[in-house]
N, C-alpha and C positions, 0 to 999 in steps of 0.2 A: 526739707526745711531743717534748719541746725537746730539747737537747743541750747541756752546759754549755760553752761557749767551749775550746777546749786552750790552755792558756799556754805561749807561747812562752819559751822561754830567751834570756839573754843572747847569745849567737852568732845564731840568727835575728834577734834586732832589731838586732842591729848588721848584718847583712847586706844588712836590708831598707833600713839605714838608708843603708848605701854607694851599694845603688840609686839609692835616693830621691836624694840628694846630687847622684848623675851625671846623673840625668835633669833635676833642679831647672837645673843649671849646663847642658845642652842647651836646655833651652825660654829659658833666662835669655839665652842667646847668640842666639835669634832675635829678638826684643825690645830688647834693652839698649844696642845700639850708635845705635838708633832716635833717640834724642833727643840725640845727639851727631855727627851727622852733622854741623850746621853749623859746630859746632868743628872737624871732621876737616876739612870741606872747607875753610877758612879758613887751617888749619895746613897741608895738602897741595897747595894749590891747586888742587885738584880742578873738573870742570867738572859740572855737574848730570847730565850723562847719563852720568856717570862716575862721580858719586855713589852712582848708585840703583845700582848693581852691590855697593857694599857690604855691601847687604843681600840683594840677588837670585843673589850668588855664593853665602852659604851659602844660600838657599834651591835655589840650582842642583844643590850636591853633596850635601843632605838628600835633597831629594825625588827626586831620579836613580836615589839609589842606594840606595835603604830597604829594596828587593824583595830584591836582590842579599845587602844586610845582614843580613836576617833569616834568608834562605835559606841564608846561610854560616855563622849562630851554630847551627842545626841541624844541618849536613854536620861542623862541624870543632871543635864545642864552645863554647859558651854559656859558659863562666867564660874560658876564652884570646881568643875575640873579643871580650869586653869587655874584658880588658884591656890586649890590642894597642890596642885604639881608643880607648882613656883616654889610655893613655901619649902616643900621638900628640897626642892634644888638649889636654896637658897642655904639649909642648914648642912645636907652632905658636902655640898661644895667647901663650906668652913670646914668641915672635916676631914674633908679629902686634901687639903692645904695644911693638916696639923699632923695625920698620922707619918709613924717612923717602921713601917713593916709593908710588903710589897702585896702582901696579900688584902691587907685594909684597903692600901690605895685600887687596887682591881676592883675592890668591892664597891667604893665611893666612886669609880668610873661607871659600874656598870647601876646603880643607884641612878646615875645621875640621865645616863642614856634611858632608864625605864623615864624619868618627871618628864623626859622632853620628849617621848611618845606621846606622855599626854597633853603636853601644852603644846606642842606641834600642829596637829590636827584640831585644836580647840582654837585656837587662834583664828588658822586661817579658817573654821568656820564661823566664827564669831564676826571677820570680815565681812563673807560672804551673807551672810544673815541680816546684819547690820547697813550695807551699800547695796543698793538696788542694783541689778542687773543691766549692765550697759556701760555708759559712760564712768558713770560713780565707783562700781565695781570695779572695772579697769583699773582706774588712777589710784584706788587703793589698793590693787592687788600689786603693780605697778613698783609702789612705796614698797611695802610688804616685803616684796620678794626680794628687791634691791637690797634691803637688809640683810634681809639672811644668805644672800649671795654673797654681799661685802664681808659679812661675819666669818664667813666659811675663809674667805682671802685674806681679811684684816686679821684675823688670826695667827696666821703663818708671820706679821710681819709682828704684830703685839708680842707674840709668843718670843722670837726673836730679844726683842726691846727687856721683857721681862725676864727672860733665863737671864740676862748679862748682871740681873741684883742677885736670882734667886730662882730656881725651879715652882718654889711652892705657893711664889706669886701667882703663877700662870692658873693656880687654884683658886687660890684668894680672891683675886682682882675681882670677879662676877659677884662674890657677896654682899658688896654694898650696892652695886647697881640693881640685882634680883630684890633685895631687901625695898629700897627705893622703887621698883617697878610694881613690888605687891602692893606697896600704900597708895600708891596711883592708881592703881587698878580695881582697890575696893573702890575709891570713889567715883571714877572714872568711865568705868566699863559699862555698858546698860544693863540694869535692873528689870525690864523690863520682861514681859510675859514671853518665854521662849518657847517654839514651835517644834517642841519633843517629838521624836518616832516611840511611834506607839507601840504597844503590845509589851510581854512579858521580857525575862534575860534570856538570853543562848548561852546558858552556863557551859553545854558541851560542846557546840563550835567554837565559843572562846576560849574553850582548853585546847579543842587540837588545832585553830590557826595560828594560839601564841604558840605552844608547844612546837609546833610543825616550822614557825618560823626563827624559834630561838635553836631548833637542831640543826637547818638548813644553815643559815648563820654562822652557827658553829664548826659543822662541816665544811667550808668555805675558805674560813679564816686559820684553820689550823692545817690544811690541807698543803699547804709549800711548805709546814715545817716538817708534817710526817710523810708525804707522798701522795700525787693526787691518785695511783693505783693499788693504794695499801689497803688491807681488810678493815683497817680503823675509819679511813676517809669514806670506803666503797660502801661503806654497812650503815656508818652518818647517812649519806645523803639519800641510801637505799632507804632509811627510815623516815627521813623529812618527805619522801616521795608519798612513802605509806600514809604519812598520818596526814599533806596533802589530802590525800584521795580521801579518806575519810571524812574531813573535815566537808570537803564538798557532795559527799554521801550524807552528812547526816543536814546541812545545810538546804537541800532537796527534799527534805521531810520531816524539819522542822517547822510550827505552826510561825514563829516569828524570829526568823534565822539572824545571824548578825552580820554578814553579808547578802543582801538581794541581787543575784547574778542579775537578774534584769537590767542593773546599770551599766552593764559590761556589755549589752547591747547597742549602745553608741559607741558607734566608730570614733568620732572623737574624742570619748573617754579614751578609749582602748589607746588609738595614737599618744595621743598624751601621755599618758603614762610609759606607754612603750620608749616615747623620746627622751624621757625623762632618765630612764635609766640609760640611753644611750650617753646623755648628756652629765650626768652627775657620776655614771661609772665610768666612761671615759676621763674623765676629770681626777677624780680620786684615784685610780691606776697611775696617769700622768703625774702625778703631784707626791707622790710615790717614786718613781723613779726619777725625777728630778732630784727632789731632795739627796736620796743616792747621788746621784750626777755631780751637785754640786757642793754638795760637803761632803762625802767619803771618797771621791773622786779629784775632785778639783778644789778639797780645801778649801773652802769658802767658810767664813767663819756663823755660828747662828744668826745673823745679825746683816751679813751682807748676804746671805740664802734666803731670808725674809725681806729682802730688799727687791730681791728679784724679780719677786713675784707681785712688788707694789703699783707698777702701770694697770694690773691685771682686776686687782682690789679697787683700784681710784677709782675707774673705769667704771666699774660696775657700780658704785657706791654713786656717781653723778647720775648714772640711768636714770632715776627712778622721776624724773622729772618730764619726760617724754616720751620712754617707752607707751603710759598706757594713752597718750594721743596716737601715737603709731597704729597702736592695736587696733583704736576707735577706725584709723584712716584706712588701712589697711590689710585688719584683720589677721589675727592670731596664726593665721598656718603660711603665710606669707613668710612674715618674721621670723616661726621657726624653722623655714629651708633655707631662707638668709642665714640666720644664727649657725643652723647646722655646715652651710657652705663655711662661714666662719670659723666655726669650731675646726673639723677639718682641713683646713689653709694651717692652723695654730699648729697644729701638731706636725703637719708636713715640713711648716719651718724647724721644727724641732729634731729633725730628722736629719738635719745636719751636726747636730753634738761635736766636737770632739774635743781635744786636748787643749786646746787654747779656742774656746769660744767665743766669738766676738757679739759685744753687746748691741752692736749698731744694727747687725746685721740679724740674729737671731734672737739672741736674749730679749729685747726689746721690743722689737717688732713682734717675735711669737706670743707673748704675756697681749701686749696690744690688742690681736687679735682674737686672742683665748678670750680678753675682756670684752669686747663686742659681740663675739658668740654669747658669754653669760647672760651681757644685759638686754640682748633680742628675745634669745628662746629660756630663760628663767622664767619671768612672767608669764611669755605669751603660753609658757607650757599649764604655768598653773591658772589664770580665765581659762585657757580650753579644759582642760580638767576637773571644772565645776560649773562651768555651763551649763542648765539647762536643769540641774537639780534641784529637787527642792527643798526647803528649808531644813527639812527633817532627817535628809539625808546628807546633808554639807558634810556634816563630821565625818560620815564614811568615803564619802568624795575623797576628802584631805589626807586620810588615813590611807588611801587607797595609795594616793599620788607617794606620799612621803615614802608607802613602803616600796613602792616600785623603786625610790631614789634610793633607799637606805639598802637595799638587797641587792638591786646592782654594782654599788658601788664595790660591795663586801664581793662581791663574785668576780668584780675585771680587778679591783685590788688582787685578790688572791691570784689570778692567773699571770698576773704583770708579776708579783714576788716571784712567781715560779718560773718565770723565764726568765728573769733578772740575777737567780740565784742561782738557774740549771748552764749559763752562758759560759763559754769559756774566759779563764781567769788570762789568756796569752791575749784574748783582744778583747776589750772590756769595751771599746767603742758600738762594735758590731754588736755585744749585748745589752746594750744601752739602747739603740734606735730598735734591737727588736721590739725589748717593752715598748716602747713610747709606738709602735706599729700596731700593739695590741688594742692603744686607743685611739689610732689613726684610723680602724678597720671598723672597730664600734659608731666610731663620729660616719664614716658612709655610711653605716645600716640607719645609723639616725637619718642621713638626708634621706636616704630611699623612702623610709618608712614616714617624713616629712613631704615629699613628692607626692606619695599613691595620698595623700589628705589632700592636696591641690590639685591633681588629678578628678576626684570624688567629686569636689566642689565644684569643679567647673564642668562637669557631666551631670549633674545635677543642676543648674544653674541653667544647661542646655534643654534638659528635659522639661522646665519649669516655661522656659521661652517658645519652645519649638510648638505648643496648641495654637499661637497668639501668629501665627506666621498661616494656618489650616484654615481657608473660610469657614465661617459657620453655617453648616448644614441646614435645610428649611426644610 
């Protein structure tokens, strides 16, 4: 038997809609500064190895601090951590649009990457908490994600639009809309009694997961400018490993850890998240060598390089209207071995690159396709990924999920610079389709690892039928 949809009122969709807004303006801030780099560097006089930190500082304070984020919007309230972490993002952002020195601006990036660890994972718990599990939660997860998928692509072309007045718009622009998203969101968001995890703080697991994950991070992302076999890169990540292990040593014998490895017992957590980095680090690798491709390569000017990538953007930004019936119809791991076959296809056509690209044939159709992978497996990654949890735990769910995105991303980024930069300069095509093979090769492991989930299910699903087939014994 169906169930008719519940209509939401007026105060839920503007709720959802605050969300949607802060997460759209987080993904838009990991992307948007992207194609305005050569202006900043030009107006700053920044040196290239100095450059790439204005993108790898918010990636430093994102992905650092995601676990810490989530785990504190559960401990101390999901509506005041988001919007402590607005308000901040709202004022560095003005600051990071006014300052005249390379070093402030690093500072205000990486400022800005910590507010959206924490409004990241408070968010989409504040969804998850607020829509009941099912139908409801889909079509807001659905919405949601669609956002911050579009934000991540609309970026690239906004970013574009905005360098052609001015670099320090691509700053500016989010502070009226954050500003406007705060006032919506005291009124807006529920008041209501929220369903905290209990016990005391893990002051020492929360030192060495952010620690363990701001050195990890950092070893990653600086790793193709100094070598990924130097004693500086080898002795970084020798150390993120250590303080790893620890963190899971003392989390094992802590009375109220900040991670409960117990979650990590579902297989479909683990899938989920595992696709996720397949799926967002493939992505950010590609979008990375692209931009090479097509403006230090092929001359494309900011503006028609963000153009490019606009099928890709639309695309995903119409999902959000049916993906989560899909889900309802077909269920979540369906979607993402579709999504991932799609992803996959995107990058194969891209694999044609060369010197004169045709738009009909590749440009167009690959972005197409890159945009039906996003809008299947974006959501259907994040409902699997908080299935099944509960309330109390949402925050660390989200935290969990974002950081899988935000650390893969920084690790196939890093490995696409390093084969984009190690290629020979006599055929730059051939070094071109290697990167974009680096996230042709992650996009299979994502369907593989999409496969053994529908695998599971339907061996389970067998196990559940085959008693009902055994006469009953007397």
């Amino acid at each position: 038997m169906t169930h008719a949809p519940v209509r939401w009122d007026a105060r839920l969709w503007g709720a959802l809609a605050v969300l949607c807004a802060v997460i759209f303006l987080d993904a838009l801030d990991v992307s948007m500064v992207g194609v305005a780099l050569p202006s900043i560097q030009a107006d700053l006089g920044l040196s290239t190895a100095t450059l790439q930190w204005v993108i790898s500082g918010y990636v430093l304070g994102y992905g650092g601090l995601l676990l810490l984020g989530g785990r504190t919007a559960d401990l101390l309230g999901r509506r005041r951590v988001f919007l402590v972490a607005l308000a901040v993002f709202a004022v560095v952002s003005l600051l990071g649009g006014l300052v005249d020195n390379g070093a402030l601006l690093i500072a205000a990036r990486f400022i800005k990457g910590v507010t959206a660890a924490f409004t990241a994972p408070a968010a989409l718990s504040i969804i998850t908490t607020t829509f009941a599990e099912g139908p409801e939660r889909n079509r807001a997860l659905s919405i949601f994600t669609a956002c911050a998928a579009s934000g991540f692509s609309l970026g690239l072309v906004l970013s574009g639009l905005l360098t052609e007045i001015g670099w320090r718009w691509t700053f500016l622009m989010p502070v009226p809309v954050a500003a406007v998203a705060f006032l919506a969101a005291l009124k807006l968001l529920p008041k209501k009694a929220e369903k905290r995890a209990s016990g005391g703080y893990d002051l020492i697991g929360a030192s060495l997961i952010t620690l363990s994950m701001l050195v990890l991070v950092f070893g990653v992302v600086q790793a193709p400018e100094v070598g990924w076999f130097t004693l500086e890169t080898l002795g970084t990540l020798a150390a993120a490993a250590v303080l790893l292990g620890l963190f899971v040593y003392a989390e094992l014998r802590v009375k109220h850890p900040l991670v409960r490895f117990g979650i990590l017992r579902s297989a479909s957590i683990v899938r989920a998240n595992l696709g996720l980095v397949a799926l967002f680090g493939s992505y950010v690798g590609f979008q990375f060598v692209a931009m090479q491709y097509f403006q230090n390569f092929l001359k494309w000017s900011a503006l028609e390089t963000a153009l490019a990538f606009l099928p890709c953007a639309v695309l995903v930004a119409v999902s959000s209207t049916w993906v989560g019936n899909l889900a309802d119809r077909f269920g979540t791991g369906r979607l993402i071995a579709v999504g991932s076959v799609a992803l996959a296809a995107g990058y194969a056509i891209f694999l044609g690159v060369s010197r004169e690209p045709s738009l009909a044939l590749m440009v167009i159709p690959g972005m197409v396709v890159l945009g039906i992978a996003f809008a299947l497996s974006f959501p259907s990654l994040n409902i699997q990924a908080t299935s099944g949890v509960g309330d109390n735990e949402q925050g660390l769910a989200s935290g969990l999920l974002n950081t899988s995105g935000q650390v893969g991303g920084a690790i196939v980024l890093a490995v696409s610079t390093a084969v984009l930069t190690s290629g020979s300069a006599a055929d730059p095509i051939a070094t071109f389709r290697a990167s974009i093979a680096v996230s042709l090769v992650l996009a299979v492991v994502g369907l593989v690892i999409a496969l053994t989930g529908l695998r599971s299910r339907k061996k389970a699903t067998a196990e559940v039928e085959e008693p009902a087939k055994v006469p009953a014994s007397v």
